[in-house]
N, C-alpha and C positions, 0 to 999 in steps of 0.2 A: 217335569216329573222329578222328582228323589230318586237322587242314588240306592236309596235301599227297593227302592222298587223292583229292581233288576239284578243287583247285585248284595252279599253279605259281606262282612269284612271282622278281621282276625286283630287281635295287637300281643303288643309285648314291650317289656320295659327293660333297660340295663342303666344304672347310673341315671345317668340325666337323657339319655335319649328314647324315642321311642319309636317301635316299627310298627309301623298300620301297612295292613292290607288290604286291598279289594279286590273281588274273586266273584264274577260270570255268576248269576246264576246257570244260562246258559249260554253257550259259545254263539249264539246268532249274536247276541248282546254285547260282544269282546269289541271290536272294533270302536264301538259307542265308547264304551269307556274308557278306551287306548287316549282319546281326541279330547274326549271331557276332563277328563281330571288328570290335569298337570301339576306341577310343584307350583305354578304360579296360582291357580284355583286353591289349590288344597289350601298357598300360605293364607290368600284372601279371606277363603271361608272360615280360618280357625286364627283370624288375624287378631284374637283377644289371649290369644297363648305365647305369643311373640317368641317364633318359632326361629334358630338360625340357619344352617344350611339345610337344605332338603334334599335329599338324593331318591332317585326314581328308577327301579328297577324294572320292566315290563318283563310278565314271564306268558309269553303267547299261547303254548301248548297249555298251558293251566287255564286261560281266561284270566287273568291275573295281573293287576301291579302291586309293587311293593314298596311303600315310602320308609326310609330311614331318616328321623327327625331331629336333626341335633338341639340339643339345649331346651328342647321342648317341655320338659318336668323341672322346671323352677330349680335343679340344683340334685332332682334325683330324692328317692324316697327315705335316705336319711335325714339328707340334709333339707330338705323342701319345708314349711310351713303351710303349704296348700293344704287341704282338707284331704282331699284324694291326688299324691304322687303320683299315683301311677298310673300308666297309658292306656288301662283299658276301658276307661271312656271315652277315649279318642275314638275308638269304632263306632259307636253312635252319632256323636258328632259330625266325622265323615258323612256316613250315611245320609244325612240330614241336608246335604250339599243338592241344589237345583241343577239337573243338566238338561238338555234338550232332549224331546222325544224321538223315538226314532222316525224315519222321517216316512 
């Protein structure tokens, strides 16, 4: 199944880094996500953005984690020559990541 199947997710951008989020649709769903999507998944699935440290935040009472992606926007929305700097295509992208159904 897709991640957005079950879940939606938020972003934001500062400088060069960017924060994604994934958020429960529903808390039966939380657990799933906790397991699926790690920083090692997330670098895998978005390994075309050559991402450098990834920090993982798990926020349990929200149904929620919250990735902080360093270096991930090419240099930041000044300095970038990408098309789109900024991070909030990363939440579709996410979304788009295969995990296992539940069981």
């Amino acid at each position: 199944m897709l991640l957005r199947d079950i879940a939606h997710s938020r972003t934001g951008d500062k400088g060069n880094i960017s924060n994604v989020s994934v958020i429960a649709y529903e808390m039966a769903n939380w657990p799933l996500i906790e397991v699926e999507v790690t920083p090692e998944r997330l670098r895998a699935h978005l390994a075309w953005l050559e991402i450098g440290e990834i920090e993982r935040f798990a926020l349990p009472r929200l149904g929620a984690l919250n990735f902080v992606l360093h270096g991930a926007l090419k240099g930041g929305v000044t300095r970038s020559l990408a098309l789109d700097a900024h991070g909030k295509c990363l939440s579709s992208a996410l979304l788009d990541m295969e995990i296992a159904g539940p069981a």
